[in-house]
PyMOL Python script that loads the backbone (N, CA, C, O; Angstrom):
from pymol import cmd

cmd.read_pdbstr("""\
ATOM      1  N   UNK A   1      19.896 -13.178  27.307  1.00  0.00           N
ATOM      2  CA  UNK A   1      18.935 -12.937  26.243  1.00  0.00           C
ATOM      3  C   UNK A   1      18.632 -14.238  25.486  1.00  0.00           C
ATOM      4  O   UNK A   1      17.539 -14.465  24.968  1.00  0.00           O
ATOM      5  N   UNK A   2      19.453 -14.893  25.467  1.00  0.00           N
ATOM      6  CA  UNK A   2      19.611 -16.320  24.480  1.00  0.00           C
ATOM      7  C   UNK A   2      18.636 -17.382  25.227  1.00  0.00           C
ATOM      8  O   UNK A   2      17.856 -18.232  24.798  1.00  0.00           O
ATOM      9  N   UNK A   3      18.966 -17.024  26.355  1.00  0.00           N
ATOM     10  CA  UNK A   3      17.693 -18.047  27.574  1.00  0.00           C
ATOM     11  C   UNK A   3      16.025 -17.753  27.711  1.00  0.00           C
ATOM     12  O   UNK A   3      15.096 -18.531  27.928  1.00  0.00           O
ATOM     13  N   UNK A   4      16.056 -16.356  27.501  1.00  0.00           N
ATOM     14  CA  UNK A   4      14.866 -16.083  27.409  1.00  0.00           C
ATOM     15  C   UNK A   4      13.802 -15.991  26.250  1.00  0.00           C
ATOM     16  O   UNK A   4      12.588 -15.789  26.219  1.00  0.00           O
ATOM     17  N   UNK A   5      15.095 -16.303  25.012  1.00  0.00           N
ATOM     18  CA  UNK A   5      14.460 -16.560  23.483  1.00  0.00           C
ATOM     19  C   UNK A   5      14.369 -17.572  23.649  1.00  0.00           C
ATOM     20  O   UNK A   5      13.197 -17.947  23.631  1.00  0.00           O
ATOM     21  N   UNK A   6      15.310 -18.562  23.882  1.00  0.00           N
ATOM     22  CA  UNK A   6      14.567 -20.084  23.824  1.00  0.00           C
ATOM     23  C   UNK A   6      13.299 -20.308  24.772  1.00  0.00           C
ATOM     24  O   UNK A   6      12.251 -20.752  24.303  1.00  0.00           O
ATOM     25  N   UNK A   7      13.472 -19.893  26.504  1.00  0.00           N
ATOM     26  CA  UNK A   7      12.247 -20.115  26.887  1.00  0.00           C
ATOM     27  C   UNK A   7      10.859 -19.667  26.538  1.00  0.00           C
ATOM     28  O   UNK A   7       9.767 -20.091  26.917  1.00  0.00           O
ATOM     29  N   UNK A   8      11.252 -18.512  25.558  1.00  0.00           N
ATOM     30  CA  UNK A   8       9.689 -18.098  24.819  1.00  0.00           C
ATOM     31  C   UNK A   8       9.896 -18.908  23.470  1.00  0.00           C
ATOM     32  O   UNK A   8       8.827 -18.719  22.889  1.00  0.00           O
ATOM     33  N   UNK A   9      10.441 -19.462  22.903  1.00  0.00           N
ATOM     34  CA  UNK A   9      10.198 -19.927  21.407  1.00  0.00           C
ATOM     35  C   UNK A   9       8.687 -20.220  21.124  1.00  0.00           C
ATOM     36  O   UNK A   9       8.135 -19.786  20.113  1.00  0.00           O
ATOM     37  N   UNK A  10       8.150 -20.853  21.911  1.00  0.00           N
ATOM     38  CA  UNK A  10       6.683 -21.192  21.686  1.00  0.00           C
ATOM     39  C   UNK A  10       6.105 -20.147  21.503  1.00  0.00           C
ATOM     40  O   UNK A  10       5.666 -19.917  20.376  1.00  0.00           O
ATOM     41  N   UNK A  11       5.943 -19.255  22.498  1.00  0.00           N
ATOM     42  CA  UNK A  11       5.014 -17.925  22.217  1.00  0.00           C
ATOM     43  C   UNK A  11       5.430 -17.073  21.172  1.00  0.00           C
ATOM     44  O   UNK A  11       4.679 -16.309  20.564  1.00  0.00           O
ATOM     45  N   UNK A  12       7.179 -17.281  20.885  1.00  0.00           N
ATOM     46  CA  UNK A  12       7.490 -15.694  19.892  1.00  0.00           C
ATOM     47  C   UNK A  12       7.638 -17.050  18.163  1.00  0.00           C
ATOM     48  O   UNK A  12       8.216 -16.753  17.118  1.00  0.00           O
ATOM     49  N   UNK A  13       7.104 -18.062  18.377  1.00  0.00           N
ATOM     50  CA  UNK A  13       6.513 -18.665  16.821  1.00  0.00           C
ATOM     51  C   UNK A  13       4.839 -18.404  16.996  1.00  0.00           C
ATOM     52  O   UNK A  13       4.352 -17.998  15.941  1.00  0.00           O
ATOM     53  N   UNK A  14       4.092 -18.516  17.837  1.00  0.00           N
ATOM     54  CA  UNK A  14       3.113 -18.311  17.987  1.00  0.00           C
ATOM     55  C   UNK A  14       2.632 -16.653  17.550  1.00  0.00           C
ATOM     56  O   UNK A  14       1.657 -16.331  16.872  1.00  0.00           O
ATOM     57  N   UNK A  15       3.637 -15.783  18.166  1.00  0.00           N
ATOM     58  CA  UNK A  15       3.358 -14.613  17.785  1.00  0.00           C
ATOM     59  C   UNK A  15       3.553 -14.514  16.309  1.00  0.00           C
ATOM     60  O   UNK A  15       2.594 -14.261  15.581  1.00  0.00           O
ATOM     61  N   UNK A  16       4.845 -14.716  15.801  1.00  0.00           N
ATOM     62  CA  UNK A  16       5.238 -14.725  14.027  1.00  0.00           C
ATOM     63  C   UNK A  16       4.361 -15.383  13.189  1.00  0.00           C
ATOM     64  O   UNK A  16       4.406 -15.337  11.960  1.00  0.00           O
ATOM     65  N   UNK A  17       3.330 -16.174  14.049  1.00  0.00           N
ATOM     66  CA  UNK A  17       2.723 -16.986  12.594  1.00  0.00           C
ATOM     67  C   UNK A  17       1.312 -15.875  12.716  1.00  0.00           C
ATOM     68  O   UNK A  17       0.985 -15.217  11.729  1.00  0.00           O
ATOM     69  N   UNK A  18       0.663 -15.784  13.837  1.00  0.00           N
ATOM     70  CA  UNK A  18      -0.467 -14.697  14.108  1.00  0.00           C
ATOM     71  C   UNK A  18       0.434 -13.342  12.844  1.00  0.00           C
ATOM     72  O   UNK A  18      -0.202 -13.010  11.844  1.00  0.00           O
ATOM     73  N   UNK A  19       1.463 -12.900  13.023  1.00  0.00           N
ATOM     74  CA  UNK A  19       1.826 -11.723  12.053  1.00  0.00           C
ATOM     75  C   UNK A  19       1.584 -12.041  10.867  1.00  0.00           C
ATOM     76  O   UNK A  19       0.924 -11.394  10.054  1.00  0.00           O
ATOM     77  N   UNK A  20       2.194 -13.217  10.695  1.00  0.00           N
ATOM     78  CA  UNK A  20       2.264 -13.917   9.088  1.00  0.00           C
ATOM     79  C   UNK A  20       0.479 -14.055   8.235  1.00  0.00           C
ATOM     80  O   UNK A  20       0.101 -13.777   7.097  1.00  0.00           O
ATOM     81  N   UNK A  21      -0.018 -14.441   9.076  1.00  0.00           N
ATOM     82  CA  UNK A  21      -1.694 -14.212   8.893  1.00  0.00           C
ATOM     83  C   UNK A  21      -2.618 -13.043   8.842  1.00  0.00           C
ATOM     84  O   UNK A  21      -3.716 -12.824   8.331  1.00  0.00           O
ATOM     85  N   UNK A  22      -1.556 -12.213   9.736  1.00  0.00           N
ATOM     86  CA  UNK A  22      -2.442 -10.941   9.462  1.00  0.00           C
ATOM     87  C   UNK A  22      -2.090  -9.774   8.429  1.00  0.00           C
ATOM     88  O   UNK A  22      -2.719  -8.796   8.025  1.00  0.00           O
ATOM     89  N   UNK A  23      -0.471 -10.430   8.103  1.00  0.00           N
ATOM     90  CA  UNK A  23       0.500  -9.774   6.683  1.00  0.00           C
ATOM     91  C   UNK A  23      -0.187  -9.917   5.436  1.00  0.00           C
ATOM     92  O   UNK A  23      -0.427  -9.113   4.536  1.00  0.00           O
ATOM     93  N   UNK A  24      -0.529 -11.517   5.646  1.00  0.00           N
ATOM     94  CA  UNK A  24      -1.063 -12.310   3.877  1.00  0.00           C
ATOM     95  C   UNK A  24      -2.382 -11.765   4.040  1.00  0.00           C
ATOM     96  O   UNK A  24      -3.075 -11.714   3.024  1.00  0.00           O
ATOM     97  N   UNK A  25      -2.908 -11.309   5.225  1.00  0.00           N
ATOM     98  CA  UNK A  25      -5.127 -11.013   5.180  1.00  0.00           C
ATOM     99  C   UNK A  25      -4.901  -9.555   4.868  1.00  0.00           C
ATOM    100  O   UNK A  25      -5.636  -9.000   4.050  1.00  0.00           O
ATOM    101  N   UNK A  26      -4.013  -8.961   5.417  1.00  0.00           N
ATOM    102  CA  UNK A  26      -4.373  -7.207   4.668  1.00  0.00           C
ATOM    103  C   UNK A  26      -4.349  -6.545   3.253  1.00  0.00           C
ATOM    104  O   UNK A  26      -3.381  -6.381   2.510  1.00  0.00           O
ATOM    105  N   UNK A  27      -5.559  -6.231   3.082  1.00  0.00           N
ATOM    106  CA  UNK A  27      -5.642  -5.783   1.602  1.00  0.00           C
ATOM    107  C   UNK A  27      -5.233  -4.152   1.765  1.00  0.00           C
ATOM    108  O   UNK A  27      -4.283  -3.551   1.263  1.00  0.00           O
ATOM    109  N   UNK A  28      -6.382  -3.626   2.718  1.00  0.00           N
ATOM    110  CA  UNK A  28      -6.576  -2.246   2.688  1.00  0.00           C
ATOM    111  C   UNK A  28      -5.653  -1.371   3.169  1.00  0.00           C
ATOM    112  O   UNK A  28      -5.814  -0.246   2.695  1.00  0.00           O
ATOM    113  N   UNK A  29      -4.449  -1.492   4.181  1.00  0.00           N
ATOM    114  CA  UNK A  29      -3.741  -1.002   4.298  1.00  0.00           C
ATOM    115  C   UNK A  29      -2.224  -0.718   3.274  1.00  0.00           C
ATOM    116  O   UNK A  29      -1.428   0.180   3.001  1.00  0.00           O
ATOM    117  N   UNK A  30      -2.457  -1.914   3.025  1.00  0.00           N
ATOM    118  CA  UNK A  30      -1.196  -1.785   1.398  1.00  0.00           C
ATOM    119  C   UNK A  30      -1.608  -0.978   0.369  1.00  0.00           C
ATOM    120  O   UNK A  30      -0.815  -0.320  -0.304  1.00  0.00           O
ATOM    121  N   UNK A  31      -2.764  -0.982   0.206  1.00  0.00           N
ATOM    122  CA  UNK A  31      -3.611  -0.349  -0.843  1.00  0.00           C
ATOM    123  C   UNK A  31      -3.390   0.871  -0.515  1.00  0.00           C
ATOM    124  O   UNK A  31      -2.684   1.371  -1.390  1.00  0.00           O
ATOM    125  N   UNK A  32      -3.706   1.841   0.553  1.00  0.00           N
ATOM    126  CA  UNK A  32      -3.288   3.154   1.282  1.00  0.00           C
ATOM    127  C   UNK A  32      -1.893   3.140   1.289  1.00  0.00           C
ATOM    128  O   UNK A  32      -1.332   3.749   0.379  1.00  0.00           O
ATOM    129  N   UNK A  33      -1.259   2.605   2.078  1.00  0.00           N
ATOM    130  CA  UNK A  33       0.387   3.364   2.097  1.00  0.00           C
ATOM    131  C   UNK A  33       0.913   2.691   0.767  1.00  0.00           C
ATOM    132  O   UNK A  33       1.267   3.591   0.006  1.00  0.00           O
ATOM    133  N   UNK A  34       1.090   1.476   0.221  1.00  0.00           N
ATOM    134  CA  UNK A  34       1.980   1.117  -0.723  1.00  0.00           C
ATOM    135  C   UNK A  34       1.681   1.201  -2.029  1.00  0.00           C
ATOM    136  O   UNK A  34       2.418   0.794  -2.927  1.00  0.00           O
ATOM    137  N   UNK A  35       0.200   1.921  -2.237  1.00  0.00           N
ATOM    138  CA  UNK A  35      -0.341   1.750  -3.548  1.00  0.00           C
ATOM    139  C   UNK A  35      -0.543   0.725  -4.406  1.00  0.00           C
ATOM    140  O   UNK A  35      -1.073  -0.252  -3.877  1.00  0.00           O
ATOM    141  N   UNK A  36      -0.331   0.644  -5.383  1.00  0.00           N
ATOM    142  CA  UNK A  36      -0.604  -0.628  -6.442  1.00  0.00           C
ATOM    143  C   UNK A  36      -0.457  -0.910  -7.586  1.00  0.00           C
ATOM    144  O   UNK A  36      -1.018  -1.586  -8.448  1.00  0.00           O
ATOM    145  N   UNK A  37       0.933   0.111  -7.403  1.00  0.00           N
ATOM    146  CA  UNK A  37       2.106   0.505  -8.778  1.00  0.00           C
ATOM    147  C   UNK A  37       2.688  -1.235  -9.679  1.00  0.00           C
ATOM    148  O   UNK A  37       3.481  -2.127  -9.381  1.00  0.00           O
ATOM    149  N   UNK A  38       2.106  -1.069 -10.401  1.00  0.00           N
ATOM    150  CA  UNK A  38       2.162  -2.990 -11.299  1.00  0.00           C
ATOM    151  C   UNK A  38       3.892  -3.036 -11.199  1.00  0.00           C
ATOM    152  O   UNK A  38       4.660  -2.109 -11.452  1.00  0.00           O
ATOM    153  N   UNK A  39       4.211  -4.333 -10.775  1.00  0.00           N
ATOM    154  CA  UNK A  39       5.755  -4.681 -10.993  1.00  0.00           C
ATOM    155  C   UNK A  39       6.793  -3.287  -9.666  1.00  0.00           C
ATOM    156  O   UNK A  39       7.934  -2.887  -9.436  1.00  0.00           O
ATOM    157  N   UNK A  40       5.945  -3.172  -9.389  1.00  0.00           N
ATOM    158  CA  UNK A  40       6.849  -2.116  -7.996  1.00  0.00           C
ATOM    159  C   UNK A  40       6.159  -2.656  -6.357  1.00  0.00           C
ATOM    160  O   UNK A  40       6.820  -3.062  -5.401  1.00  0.00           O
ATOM    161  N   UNK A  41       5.068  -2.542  -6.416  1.00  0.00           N
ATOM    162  CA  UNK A  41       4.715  -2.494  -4.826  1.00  0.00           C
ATOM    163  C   UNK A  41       3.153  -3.597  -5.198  1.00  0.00           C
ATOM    164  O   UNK A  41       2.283  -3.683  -4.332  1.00  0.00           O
ATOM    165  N   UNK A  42       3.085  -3.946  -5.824  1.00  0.00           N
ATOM    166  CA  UNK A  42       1.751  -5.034  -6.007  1.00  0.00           C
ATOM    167  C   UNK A  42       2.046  -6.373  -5.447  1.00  0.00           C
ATOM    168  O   UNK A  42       2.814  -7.189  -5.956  1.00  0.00           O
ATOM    169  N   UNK A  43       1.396  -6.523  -4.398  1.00  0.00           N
ATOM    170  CA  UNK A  43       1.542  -7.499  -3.433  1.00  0.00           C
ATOM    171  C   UNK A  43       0.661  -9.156  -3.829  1.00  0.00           C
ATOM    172  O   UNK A  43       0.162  -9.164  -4.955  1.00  0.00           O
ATOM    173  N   UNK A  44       0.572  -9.765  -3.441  1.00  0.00           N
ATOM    174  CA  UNK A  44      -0.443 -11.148  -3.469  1.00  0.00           C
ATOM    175  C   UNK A  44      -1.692 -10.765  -3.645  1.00  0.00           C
ATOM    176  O   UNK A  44      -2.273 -10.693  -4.728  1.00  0.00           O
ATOM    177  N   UNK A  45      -2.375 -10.366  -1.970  1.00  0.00           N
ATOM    178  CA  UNK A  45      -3.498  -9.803  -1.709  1.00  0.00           C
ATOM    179  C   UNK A  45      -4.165  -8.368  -2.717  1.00  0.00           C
ATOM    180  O   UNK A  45      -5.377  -8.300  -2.924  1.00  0.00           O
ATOM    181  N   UNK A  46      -3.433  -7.563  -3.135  1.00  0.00           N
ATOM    182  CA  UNK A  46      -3.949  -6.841  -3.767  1.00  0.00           C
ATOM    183  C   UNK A  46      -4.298  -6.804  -5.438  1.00  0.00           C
ATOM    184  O   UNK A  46      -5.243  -6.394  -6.112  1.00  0.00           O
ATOM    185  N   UNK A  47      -2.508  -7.713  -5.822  1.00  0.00           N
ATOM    186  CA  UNK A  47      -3.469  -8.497  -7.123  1.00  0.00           C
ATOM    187  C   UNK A  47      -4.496  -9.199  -7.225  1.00  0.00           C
ATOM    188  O   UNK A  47      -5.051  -9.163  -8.323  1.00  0.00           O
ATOM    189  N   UNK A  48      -5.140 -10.123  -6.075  1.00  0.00           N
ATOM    190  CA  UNK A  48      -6.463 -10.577  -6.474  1.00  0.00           C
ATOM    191  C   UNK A  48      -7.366  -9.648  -6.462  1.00  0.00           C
ATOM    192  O   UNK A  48      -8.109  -9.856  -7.421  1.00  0.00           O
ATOM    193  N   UNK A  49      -7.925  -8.088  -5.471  1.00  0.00           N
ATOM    194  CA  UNK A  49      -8.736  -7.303  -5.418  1.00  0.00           C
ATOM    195  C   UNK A  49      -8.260  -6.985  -7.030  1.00  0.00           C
ATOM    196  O   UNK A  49      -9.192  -7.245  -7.791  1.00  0.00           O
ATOM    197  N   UNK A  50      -7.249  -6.572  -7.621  1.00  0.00           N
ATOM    198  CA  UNK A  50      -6.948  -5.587  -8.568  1.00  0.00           C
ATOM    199  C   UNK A  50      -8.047  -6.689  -9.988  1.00  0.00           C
ATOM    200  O   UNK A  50      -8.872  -6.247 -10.787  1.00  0.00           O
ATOM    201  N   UNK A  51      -7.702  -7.766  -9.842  1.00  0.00           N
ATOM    202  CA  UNK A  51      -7.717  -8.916 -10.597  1.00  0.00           C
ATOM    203  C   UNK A  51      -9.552  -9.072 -10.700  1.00  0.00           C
ATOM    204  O   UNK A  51     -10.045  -9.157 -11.825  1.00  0.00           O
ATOM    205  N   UNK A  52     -10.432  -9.099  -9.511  1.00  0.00           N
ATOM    206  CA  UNK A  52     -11.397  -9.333  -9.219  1.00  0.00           C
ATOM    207  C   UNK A  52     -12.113  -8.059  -9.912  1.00  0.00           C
ATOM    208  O   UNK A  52     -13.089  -8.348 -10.605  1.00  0.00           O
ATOM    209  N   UNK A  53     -11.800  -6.812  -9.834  1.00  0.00           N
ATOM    210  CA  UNK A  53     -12.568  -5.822 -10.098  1.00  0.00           C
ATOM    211  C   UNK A  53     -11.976  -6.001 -11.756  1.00  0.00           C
ATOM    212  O   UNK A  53     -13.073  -6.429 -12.116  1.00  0.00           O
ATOM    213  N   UNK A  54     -11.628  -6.013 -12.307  1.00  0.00           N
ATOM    214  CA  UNK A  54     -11.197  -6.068 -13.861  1.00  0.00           C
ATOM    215  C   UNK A  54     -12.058  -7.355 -14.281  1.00  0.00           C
ATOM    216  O   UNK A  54     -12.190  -7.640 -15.471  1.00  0.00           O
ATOM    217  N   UNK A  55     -12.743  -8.262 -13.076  1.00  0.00           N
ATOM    218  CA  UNK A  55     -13.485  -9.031 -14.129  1.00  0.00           C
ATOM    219  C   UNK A  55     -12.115 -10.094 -14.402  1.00  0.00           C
ATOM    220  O   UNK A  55     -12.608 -10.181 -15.526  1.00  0.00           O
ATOM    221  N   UNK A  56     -11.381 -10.619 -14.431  1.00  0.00           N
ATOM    222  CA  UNK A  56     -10.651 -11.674 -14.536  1.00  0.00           C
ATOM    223  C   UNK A  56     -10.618 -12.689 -13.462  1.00  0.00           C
ATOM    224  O   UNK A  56      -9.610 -12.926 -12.795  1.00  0.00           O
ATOM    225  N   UNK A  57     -11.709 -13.255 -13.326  1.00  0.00           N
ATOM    226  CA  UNK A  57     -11.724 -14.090 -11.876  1.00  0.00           C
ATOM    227  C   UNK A  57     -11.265 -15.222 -11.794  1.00  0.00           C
ATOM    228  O   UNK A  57     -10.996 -15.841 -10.764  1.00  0.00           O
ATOM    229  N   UNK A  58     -11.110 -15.674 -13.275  1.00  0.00           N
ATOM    230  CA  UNK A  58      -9.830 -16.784 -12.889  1.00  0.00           C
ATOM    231  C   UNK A  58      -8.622 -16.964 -12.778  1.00  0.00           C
ATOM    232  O   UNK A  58      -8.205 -18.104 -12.575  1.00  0.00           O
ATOM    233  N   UNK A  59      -7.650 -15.753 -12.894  1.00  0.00           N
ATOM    234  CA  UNK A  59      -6.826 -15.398 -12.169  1.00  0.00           C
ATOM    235  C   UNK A  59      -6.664 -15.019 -11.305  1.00  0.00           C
ATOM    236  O   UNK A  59      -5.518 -14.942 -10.861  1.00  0.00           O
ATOM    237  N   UNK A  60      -7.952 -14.500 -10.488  1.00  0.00           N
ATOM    238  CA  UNK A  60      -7.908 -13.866  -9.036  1.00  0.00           C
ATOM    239  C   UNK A  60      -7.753 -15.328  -8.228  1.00  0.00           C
ATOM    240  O   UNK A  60      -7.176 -15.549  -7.164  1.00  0.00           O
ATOM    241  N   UNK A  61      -8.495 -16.275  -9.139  1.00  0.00           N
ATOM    242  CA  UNK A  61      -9.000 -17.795  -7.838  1.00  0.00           C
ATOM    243  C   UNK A  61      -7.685 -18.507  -8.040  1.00  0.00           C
ATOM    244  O   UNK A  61      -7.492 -19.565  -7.443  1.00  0.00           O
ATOM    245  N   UNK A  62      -6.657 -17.941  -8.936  1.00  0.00           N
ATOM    246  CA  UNK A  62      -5.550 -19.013  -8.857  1.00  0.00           C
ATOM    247  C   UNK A  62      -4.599 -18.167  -8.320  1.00  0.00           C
ATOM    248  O   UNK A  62      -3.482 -18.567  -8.649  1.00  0.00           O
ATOM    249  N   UNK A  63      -4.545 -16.987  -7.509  1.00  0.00           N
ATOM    250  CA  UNK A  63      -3.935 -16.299  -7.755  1.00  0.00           C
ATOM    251  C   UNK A  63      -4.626 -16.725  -5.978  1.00  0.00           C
ATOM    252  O   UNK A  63      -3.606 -16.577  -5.304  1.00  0.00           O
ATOM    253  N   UNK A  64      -5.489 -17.046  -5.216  1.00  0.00           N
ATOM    254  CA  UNK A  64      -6.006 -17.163  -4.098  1.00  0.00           C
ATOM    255  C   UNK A  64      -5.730 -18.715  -3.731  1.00  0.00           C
ATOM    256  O   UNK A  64      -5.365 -19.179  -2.651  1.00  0.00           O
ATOM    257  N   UNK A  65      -6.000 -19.352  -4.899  1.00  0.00           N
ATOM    258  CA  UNK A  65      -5.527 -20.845  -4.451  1.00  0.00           C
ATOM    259  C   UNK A  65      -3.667 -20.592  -4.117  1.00  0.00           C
ATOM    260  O   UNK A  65      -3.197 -21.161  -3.132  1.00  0.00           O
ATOM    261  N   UNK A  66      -2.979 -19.943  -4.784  1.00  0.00           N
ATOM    262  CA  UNK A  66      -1.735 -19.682  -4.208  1.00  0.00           C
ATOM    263  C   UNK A  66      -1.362 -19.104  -3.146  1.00  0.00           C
ATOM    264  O   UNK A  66      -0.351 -19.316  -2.477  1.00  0.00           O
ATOM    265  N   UNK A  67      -2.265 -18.295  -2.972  1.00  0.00           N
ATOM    266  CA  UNK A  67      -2.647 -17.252  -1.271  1.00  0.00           C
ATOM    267  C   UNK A  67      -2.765 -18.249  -0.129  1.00  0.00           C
ATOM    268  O   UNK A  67      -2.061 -18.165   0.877  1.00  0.00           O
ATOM    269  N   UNK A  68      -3.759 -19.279  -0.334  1.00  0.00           N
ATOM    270  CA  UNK A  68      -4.509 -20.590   0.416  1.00  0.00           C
ATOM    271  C   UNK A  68      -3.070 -21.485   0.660  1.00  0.00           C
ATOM    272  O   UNK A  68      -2.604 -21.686   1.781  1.00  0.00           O
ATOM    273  N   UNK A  69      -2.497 -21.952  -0.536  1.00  0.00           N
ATOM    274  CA  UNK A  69      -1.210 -23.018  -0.381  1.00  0.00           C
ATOM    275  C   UNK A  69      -0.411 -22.289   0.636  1.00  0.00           C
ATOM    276  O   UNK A  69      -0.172 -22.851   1.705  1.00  0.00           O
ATOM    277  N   UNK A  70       0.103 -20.869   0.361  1.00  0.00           N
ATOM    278  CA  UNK A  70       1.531 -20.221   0.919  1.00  0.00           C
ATOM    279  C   UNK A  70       0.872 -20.539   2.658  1.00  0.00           C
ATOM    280  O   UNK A  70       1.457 -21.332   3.396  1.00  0.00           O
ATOM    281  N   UNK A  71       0.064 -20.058   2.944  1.00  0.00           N
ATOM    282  CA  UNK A  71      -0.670 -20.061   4.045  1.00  0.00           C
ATOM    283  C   UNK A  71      -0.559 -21.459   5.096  1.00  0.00           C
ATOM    284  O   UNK A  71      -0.142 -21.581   6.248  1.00  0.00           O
ATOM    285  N   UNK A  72      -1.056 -22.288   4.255  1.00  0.00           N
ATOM    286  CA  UNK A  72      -0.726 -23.443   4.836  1.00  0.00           C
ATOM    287  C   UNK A  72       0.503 -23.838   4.767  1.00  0.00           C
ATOM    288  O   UNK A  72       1.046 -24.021   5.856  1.00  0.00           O
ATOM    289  N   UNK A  73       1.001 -23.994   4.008  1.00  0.00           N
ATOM    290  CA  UNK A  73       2.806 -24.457   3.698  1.00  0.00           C
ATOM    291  C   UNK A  73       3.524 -23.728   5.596  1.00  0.00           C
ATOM    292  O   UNK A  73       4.304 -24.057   6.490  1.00  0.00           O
ATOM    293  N   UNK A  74       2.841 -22.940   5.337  1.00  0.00           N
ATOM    294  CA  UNK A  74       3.732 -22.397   6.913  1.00  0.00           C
ATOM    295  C   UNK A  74       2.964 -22.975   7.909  1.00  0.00           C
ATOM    296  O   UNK A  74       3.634 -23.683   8.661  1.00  0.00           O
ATOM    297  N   UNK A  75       1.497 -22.897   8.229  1.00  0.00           N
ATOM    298  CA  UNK A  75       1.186 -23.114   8.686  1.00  0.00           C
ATOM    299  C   UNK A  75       1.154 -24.851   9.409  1.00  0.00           C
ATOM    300  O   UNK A  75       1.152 -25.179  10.595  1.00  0.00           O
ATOM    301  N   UNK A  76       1.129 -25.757   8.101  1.00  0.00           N
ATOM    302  CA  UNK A  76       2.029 -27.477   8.203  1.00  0.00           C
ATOM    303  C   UNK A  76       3.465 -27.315   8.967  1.00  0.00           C
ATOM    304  O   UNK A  76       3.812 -27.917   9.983  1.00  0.00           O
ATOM    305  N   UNK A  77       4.351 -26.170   8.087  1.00  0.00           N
ATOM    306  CA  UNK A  77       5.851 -26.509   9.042  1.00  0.00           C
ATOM    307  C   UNK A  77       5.706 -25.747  10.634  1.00  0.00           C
ATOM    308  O   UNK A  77       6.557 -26.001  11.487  1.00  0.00           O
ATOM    309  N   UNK A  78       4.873 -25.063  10.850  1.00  0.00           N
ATOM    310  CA  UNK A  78       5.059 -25.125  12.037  1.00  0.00           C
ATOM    311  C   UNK A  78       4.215 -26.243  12.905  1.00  0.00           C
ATOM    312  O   UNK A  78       4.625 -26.357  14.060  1.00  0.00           O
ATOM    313  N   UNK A  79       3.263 -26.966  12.595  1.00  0.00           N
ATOM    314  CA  UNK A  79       2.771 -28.119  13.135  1.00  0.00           C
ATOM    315  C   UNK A  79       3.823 -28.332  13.531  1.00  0.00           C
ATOM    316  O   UNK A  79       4.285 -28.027  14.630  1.00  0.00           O
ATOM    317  N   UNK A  80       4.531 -29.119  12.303  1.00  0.00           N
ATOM    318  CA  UNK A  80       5.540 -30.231  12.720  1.00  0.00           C
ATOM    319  C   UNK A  80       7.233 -29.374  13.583  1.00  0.00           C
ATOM    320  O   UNK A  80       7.981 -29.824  14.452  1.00  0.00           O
ATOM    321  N   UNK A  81       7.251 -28.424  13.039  1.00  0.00           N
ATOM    322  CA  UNK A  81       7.908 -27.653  14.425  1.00  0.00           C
ATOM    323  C   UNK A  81       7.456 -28.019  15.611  1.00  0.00           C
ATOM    324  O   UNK A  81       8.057 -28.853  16.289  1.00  0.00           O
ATOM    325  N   UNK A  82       6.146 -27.335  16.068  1.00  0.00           N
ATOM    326  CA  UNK A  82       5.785 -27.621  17.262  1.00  0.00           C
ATOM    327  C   UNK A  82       5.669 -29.145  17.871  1.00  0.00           C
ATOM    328  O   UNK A  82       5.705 -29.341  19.085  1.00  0.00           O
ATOM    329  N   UNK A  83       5.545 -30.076  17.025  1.00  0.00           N
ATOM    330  CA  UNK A  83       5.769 -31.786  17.056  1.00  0.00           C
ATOM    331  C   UNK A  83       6.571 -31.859  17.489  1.00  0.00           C
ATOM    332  O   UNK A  83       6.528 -32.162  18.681  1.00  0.00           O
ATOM    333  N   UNK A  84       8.351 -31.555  16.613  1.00  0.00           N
ATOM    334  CA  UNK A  84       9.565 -32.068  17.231  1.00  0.00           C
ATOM    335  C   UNK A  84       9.952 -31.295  18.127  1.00  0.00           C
ATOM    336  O   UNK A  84      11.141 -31.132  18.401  1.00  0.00           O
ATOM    337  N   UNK A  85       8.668 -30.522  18.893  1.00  0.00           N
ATOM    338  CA  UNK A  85       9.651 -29.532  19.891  1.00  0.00           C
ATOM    339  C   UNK A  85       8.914 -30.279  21.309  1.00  0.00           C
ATOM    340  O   UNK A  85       9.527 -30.493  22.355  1.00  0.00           O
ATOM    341  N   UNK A  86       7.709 -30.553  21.104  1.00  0.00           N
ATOM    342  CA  UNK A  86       6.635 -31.229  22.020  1.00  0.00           C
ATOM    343  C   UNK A  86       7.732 -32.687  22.679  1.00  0.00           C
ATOM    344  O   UNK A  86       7.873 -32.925  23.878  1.00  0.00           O
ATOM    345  N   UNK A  87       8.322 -33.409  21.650  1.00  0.00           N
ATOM    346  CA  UNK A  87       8.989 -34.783  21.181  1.00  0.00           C
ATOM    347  C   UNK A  87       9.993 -34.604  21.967  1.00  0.00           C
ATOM    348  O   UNK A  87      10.623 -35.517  22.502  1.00  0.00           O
ATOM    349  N   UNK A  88      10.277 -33.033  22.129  1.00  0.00           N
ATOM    350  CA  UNK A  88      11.903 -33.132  22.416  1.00  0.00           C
ATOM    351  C   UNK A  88      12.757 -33.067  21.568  1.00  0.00           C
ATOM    352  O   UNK A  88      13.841 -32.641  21.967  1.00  0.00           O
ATOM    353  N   UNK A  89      12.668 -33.380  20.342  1.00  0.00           N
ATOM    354  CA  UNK A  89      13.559 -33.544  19.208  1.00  0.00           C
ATOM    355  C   UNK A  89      14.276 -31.609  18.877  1.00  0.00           C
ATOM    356  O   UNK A  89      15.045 -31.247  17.987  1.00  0.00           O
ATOM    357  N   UNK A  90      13.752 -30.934  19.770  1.00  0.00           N
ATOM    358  CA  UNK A  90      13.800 -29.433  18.982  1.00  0.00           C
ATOM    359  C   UNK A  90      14.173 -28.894  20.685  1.00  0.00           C
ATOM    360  O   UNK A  90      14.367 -27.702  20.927  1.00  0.00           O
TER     361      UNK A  90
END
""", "prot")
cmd.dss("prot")
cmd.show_as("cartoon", "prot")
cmd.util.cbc("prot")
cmd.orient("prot")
């Protein structure tokens, strides 16, 4: 099992970051099952919808510029993952 996780590492980070993108992009399904109970189940994505319709849009855009950073922050470390793995170093 240990051989066949390393020989997929590429594809099963490839798969986790595709999840990770499609975790941080869903509004509408959290909204349905998890609701949008303040300080219980209010997620990233749904405080900005919650944020946007109340008319507070400059907390929604900083609240999206933080959406934008988290996004990339993973998206940079796995570059350079995939770098030191390309390198050999990994």
């Amino acid at each position: 099992m240990r051989a066949l996780i390393w020989d997929g590492r590429r594809a099963l980070l490839t798969a986790a970051l595709a999840g990770f993108g499609r975790a941080i992009g869903e509004v509408g399904a959290i909204m349905i099952v998890g609701g949008n109970i303040e300080h219980v189940t209010r997620v990233l994505t749904t405080a900005i919808v919650l944020e946007t319709s109340k008319g507070a849009f400059a907390l929604a855009l900083a609240l999206g510029i933080v959406l934008i950073a988290l996004a990339m922050a993973v998206n940079f470390a796995m570059h350079i993952l995939w770098q030191t793995e390309r390198e050999g170093r990994w």
